[in-house]
C-alpha positions in Angstrom: 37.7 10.3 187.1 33.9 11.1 186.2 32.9 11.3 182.3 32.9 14.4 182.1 36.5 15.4 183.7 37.9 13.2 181.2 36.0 14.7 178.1 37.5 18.5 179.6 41.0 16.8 179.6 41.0 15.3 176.1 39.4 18.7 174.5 41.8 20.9 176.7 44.9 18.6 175.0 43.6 19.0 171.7 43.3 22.9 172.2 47.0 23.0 173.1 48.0 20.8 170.4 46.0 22.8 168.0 47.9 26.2 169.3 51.2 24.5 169.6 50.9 23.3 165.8 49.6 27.2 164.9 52.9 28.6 166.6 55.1 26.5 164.8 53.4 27.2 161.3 53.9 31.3 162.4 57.6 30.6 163.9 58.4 28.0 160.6 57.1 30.9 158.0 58.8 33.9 159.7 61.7 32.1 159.7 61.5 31.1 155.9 61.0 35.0 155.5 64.2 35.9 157.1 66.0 33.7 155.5 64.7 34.8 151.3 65.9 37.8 152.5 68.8 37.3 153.9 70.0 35.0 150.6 68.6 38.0 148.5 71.2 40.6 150.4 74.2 38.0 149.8 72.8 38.2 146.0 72.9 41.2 145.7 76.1 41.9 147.5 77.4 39.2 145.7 76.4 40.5 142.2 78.0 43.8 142.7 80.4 44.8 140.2 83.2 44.7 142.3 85.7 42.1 140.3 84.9 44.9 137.5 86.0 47.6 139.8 89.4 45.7 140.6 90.1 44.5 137.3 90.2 48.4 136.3 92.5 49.4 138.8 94.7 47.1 137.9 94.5 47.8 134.7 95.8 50.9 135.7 99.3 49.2 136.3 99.6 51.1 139.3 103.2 51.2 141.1 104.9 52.4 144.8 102.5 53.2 147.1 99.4 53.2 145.0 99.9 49.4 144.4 100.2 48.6 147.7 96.9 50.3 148.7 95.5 48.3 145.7 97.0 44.9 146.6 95.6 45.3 150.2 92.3 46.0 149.1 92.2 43.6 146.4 93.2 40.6 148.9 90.5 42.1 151.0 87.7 41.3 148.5 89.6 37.8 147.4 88.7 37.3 151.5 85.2 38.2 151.3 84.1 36.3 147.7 86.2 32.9 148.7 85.5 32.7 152.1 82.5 35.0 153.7 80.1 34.3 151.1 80.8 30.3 151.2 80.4 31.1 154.9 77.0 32.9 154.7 76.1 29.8 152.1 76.9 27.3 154.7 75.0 28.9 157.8 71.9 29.6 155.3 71.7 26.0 154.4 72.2 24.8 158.1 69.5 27.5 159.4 66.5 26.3 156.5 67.7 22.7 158.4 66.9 23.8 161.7 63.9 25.4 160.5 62.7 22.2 158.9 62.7 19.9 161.8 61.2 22.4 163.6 64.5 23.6 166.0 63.1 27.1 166.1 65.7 28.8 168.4 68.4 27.4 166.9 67.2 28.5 163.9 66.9 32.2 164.8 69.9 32.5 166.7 71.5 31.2 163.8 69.6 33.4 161.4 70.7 36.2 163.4 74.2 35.5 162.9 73.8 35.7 159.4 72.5 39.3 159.1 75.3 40.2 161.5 78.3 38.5 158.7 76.1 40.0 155.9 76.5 43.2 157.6 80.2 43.1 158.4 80.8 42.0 154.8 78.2 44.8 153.2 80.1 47.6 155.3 83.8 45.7 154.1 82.8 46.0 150.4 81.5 49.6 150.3 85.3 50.3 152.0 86.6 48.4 148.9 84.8 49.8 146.6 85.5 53.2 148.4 88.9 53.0 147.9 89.1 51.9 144.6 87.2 54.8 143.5 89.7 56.9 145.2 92.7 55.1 144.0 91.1 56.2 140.3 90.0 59.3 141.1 93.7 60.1 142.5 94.9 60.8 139.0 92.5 62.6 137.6 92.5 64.8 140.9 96.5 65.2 140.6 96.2 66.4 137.2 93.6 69.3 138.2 95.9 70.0 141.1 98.9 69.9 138.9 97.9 72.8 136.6 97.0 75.3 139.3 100.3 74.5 140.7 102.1 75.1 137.5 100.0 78.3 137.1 101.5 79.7 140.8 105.1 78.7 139.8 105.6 80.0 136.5 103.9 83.1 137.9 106.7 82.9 140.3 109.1 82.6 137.9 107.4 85.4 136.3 108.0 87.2 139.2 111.6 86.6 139.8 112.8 86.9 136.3 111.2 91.0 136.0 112.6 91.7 139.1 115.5 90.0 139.5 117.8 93.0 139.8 115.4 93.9 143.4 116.5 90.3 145.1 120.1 91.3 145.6 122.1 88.5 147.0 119.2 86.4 147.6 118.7 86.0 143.8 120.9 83.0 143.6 119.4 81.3 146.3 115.9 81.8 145.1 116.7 80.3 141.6 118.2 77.4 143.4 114.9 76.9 145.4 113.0 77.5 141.5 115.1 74.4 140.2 113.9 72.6 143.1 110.4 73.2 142.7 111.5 71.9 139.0 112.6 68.9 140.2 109.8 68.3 142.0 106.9 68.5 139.2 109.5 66.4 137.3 109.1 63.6 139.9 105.7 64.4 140.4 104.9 63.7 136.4 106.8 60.5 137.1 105.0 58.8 139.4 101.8 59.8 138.6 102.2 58.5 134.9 103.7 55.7 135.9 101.1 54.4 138.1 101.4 55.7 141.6 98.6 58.5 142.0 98.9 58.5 146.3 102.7 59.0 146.1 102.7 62.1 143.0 99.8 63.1 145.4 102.2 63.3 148.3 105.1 64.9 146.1 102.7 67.6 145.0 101.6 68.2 147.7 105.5 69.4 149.1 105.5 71.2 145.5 102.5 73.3 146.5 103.7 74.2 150.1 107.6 75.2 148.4 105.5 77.3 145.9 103.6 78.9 148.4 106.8 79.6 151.0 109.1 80.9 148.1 106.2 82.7 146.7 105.8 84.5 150.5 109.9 85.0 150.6 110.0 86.5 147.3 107.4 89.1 148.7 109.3 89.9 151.5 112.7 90.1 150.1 112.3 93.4 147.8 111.6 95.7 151.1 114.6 94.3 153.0 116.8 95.0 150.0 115.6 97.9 149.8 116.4 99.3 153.2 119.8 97.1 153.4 121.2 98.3 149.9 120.0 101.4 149.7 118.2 103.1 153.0 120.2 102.1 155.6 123.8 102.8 153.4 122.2 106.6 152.7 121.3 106.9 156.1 125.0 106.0 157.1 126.9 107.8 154.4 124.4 111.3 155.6 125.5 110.8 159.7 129.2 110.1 159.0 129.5 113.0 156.4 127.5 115.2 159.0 130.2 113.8 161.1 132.7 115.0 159.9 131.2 118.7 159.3 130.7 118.9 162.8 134.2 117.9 164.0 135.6 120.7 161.6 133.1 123.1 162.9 135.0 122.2 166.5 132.4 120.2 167.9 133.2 117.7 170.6 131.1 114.7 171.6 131.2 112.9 175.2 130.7 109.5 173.6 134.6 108.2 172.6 133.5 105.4 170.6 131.8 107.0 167.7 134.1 106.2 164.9 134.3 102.4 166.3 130.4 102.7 166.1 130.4 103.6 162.4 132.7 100.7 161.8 130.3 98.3 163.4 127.3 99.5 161.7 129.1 98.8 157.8 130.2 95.9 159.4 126.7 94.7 160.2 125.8 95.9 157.0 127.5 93.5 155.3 127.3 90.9 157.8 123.1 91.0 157.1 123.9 90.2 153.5 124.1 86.5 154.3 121.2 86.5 155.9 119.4 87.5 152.6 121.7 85.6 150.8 120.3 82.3 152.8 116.9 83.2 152.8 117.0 83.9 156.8 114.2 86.6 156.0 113.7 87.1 160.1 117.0 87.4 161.1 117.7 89.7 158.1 114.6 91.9 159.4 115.6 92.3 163.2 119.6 93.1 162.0 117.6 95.9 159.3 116.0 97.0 163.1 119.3 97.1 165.0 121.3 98.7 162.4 118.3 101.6 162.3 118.0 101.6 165.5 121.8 102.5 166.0 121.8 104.7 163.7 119.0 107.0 165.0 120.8 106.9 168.6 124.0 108.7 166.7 121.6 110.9 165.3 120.1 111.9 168.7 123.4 112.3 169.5 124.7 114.6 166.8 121.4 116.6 167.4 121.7 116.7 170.7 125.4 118.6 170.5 123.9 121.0 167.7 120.9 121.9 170.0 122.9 122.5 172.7 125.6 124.8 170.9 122.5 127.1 170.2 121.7 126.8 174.0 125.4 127.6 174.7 126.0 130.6 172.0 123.1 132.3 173.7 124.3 131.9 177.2 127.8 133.5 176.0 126.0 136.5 175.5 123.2 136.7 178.5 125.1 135.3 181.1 127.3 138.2 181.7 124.6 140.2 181.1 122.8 139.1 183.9 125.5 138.7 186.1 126.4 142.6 186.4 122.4 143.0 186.8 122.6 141.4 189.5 125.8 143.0 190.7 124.3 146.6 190.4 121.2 145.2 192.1 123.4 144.5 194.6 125.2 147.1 195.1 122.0 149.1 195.4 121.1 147.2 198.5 124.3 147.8 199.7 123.3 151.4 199.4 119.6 150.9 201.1 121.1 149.0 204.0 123.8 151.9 204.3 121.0 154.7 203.8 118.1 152.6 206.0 121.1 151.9 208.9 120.9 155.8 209.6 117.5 156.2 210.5 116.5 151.8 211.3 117.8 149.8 213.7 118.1 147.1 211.5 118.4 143.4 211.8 122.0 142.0 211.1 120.6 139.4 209.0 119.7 141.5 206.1 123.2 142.8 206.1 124.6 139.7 206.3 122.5 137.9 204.0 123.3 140.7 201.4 127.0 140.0 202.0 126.5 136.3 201.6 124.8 137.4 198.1 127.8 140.0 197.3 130.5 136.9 197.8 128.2 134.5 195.7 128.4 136.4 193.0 132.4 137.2 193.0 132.6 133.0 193.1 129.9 132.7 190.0 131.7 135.7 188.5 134.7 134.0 188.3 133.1 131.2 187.3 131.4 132.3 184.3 134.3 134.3 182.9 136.5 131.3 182.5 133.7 129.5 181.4 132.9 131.9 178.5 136.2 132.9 177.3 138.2 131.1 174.7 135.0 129.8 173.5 135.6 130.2 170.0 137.3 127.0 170.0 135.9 124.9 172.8 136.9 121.8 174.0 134.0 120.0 175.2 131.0 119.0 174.1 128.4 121.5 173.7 126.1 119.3 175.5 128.3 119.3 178.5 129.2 123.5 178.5 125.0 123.9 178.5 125.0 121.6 181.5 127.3 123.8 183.4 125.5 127.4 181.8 122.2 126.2 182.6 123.9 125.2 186.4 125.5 129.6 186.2 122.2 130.7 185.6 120.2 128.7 187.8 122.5 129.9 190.7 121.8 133.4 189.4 118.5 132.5 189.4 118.6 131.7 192.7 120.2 134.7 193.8 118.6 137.4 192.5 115.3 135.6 193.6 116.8 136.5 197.0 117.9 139.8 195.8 114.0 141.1 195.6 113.2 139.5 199.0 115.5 141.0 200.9 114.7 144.7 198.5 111.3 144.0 199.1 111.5 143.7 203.1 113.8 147.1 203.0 111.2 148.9 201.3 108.6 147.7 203.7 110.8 149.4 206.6 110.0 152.2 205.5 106.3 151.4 204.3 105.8 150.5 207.9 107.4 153.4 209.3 105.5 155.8 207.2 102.4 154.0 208.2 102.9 153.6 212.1 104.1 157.7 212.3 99.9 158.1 210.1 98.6 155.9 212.7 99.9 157.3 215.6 99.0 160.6 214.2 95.4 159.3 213.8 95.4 157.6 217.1 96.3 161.1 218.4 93.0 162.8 216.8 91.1 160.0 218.2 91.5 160.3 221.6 90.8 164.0 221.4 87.4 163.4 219.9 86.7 160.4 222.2 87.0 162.9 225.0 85.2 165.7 223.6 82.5 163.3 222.7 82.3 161.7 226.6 82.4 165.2 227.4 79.2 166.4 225.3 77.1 163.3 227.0 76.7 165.6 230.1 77.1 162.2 231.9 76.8 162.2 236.1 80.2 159.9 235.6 82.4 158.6 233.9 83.0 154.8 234.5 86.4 153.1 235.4 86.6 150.6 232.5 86.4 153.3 230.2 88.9 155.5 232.3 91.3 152.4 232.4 90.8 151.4 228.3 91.5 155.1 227.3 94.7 155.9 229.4 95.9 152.5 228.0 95.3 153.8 224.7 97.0 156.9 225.4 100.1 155.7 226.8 100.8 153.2 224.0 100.4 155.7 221.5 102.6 157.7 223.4 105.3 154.8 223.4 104.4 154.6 219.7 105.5 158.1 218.8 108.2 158.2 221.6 109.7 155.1 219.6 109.6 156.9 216.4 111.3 159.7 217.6 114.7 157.5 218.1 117.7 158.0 216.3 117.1 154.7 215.4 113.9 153.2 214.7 113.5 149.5 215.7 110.8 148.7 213.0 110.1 145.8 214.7 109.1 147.5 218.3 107.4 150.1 216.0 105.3 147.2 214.4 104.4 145.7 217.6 103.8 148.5 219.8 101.2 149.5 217.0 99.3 146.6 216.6 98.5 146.7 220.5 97.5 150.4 220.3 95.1 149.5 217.7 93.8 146.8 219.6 93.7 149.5 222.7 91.6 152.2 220.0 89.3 149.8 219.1 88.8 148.3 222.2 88.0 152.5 223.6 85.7 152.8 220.5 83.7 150.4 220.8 83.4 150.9 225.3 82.2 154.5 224.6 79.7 153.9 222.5 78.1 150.9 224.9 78.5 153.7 227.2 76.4 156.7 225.7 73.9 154.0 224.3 72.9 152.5 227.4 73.6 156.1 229.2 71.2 157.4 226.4 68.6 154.8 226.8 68.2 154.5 230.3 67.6 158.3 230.7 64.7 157.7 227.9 63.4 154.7 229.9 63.3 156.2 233.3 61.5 159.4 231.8 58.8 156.8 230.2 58.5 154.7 233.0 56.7 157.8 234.7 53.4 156.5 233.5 53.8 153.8 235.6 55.3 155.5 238.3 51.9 156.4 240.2 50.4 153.1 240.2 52.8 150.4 240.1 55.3 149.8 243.4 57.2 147.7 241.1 58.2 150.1 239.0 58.5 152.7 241.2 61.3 150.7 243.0 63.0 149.8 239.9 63.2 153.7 238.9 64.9 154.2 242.4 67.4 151.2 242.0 68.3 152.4 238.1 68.7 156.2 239.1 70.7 155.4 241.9 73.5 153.1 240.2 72.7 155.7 237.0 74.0 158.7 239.1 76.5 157.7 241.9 77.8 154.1 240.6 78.0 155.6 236.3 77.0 151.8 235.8 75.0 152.8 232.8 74.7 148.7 231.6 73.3 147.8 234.7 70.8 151.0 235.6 69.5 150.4 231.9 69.0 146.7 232.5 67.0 147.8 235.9 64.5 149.6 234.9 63.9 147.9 231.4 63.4 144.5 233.0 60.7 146.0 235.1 59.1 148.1 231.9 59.2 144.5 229.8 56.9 143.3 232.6 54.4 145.8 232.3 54.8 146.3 228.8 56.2 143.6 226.9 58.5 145.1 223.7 59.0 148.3 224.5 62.6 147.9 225.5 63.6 147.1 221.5 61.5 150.1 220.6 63.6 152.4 222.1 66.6 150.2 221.9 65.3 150.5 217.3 64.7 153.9 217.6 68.0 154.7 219.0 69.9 152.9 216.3 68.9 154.6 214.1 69.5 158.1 215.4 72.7 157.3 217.4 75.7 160.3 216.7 78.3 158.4 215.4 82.1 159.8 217.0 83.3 162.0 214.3 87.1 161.5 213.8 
């Protein structure tokens, strides 16, 4: 090794001794730091004024549960001021000796075990102390408590005493739970004057909660006296006299087990009485329910049997009224049928269903008259008679519903007759004047289907008329055979006037087409063809449809022109 190599070894050494020595100076002092600081907290944790604090409690001469929360705390601090501290002493001590002699990691490990038992023992005395404060606190909080309780009870007793005569038979039972609450406060002033504030804490706090349930029950009591002692008993004593007013006035009810009924309610009456008497508030307020309930369903059924004796009293009189209405109505379709079977041949239905209706009402006839007489002392419930009136004057309902149907299809017999005999009469007229109108046209012809549409017409009216002039008139064929005939008429009607129009307009369009006549073969031949089916076929249609499909050629239009014109002068058939 050169000179110079050894030189850069020797001043390379000294450079890390110099650094090493540097650290341990900055690890040594930091170290010192922590520790002053650390023996400051255990100082000052030290110094706190806890044996004070104890010796105050226990001054207090505390008792019961209080003393043992006190006794476990207190051994808690003996713990901490004999045994952690020395503990923290010890591991200071053998830290600053690690330190010294330059044993830097031992001396922070162990300097960080120490923080961690100074704050384990820091968080233990603040509970201590905590709880001291709150064992001390305890009775001077129970004393506040104590005088709002004592302000709620005696208002409570307040309470009870003004109104005692409103708690019925729960009165004894109230003062009973008031002599309680009495014994209480006295147990309560006990302990926490004779050293145990956490028990009288726990005691008052029952005391409260009785208050505050009795207080609720007392509330509640008044309404359900009310309606046991006095609502519920009027209620009763009203539908049992009623009762009995109604069974003198002869009333009858369907229900046998009224009387058993009222028995039950007084018994449950009474029975709900120890309920209030024991404070079961709830029970007492659903039997209050039942026994109201019960009561209102005899009511519906007393009113029920009074409505229906009004329903009943005013059937007595209407429905034998109604019934010899319906018999005269009856007997006046006997008489129509009788008068209509002269002149009709009428349907045997009618006359049977009118017989049907005849027997009906001798059955409800019956009926009614033994159900209305002796009804000034009836024998069954009103609601049960108005069942069986209301069933009488349905079925009279019923029949003289069927009493106008069958009045109202007689008296359409004879509308229809009356009407047919007018429309044959007219039908009569018509084919007159349908001829004499054909026969003003001065045509060459008269075509087939008009031929064949108006004897039709003829000879159904003539089998119209010919079936009115029976000794008996079948409606029915009347009706029938008069709806085809005015089929037939309108059917003729509306043939002859196709007829004379297109007989009418071809005539004008062959006498126009002359114009044309000279020059155009076309429509020269067309006017040929038209005349010739115009005057020996009488196919009017079909000659006009000649001659104007060759005039459309040479003159588009002109066939609705004339067609226009035509409409609007056209001679209607006068009937």
């Amino acid at each position: 090794m050169s000179n110079g190599q050894l030189i850069y070894l020797m001043v390379a050494i000294a450079v890390i001794l110099i650094l090493a020595y540097v650290a341990a100076i900055f690890l040594r002092k930091r170290n010192v730091s922590r520790l002053t600081a650390l023996e400051e907290r255990k100082e000052e944790l030290y110094n706190l004024p806890v044996n004070d604090e104890v010796e105050a409690v226990k001054n207090m001469h505390l008792i019961g549960q209080s003393q043992v929360t006190f006794r476990e705390w207190n051994q808690k601090w003996v713990d901490l001021s004999l045994n952690s501290f020395a503990d923290i002493e010890n591991n200071l001590f053998e830290a600053e000796g690690y330190n010294n002699s330059f044993r830097f990691f031992k001396a922070t490990h162990q300097i960080d075990q120490i923080e961690s038992q100074i704050d384990l023992i820091e968080e233990d005395i603040a509970a201590i102390r905590n709880a001291l404060s709150e064992l001390e606190k305890q009775e001077s909080k129970n004393s506040g408590r104590v005088l709002h309780a004592l302000d709620l009870f005696e208002s409570l007793q307040h309470t009870v005493a003004e109104n005692s005569e409103q708690y019925g038979k729960a009165l004894p039972e109230i003062e009973k739970q008031l002599e309680n609450i009495q014994s209480e406060f006295s147990q309560f002033v006990t302990l926490n004057s004779s050293g145990d504030p956490v028990e009288a804490a726990a005691i008052l706090d029952s005391t409260e909660n009785h208050i505050l349930a009795l207080t609720h029950i007392v509330d509640r009591i008044p309404a359900l006296v009310e309606t046991l002692t006095k609502e519920l008993p009027e209620q009763l004593e009203d539908l049992e006299e009623g009762y009995r007013k109604l069974l003198d006035a002869n009333y009858h009810f369907t229900e046998t087990d009224i009387e058993s009924r009222f028995q039950l309610l007084h018994e449950s009456l009474k029975n709900n009485q120890e309920n209030i008497r024991q404070l079961e508030l709830d029970n007492a307020e659903y039997e209050n329910t039942q026994i109201q309930e019960e009561i209102n369903a005899l009511y519906d059924i007393f009113t029920r049997e009074i409505a229906a004796q009004k329903v009943v009293e005013s059937l007595l009189s209407t429905l034998p009224t109604y019934l010899n209405h319906l018999k005269e109505n009856n007997q006046v379709l006997v008489q129509d049928l009788e008068r209509l079977n002269k002149t009709y041949l009428l349907p045997e239905s009618d006359g049977n269903h009118v017989r049907r209706l005849q027997a009906e009402l001798s059955g409800l006839d019956t009926a009614i008259t033994e159900a209305t007489e002796d009804q000034t002392e009836p024998t069954q419930a009103y609601s049960v008679l108005e069942e069986q009136f209301n069933s009488l004057q349905s079925n009279l309902k019923d029949i003289e519903d069927e009493q106008v149907s069958v009045s109202e299809r007689l008296a359409q017999i004879e509308k229809d007759d009356i009407n047919a005999r007018q429309k044959a009469n007219v039908y009569v007229n018509r084919l007159h004047t349908i001829k004499r109108y054909m026969e003003k046209r001065n045509l060459p012809g008269i075509p087939q289907s008009f031929l064949k549409l108006f004897f039709t017409a003829s000879h159904n009216t003539e089998d119209l008329m010919a079936e009115l002039e029976q000794a008996q008139v079948n409606i029915e064929s009347v009706k029938r055979i008069l709806e085809i005939a005015t089929h037939d008429m309108e059917a003729l009607e509306t043939e002859t006037y196709n007829i004379v129009q297109y007989a009418t307009l071809t005539e004008q369009l062959l006498q126009y087409s002359n114009r044309y006549r000279s020059f155009d073969e076309r429509i020269q031949q067309a006017f040929n063809e038209a005349l010739e089916i115009f005057e020996k076929e009488f196919d009017y249609k079909a000659s006009f449809e000649k001659i104007s499909q060759a005039l459309e050629v040479a003159e588009p239009g002109v066939t609705n022109r004339f067609v226009s014109s035509y409409e609007k002068t056209r001679e209607a058939i006068r009937f």
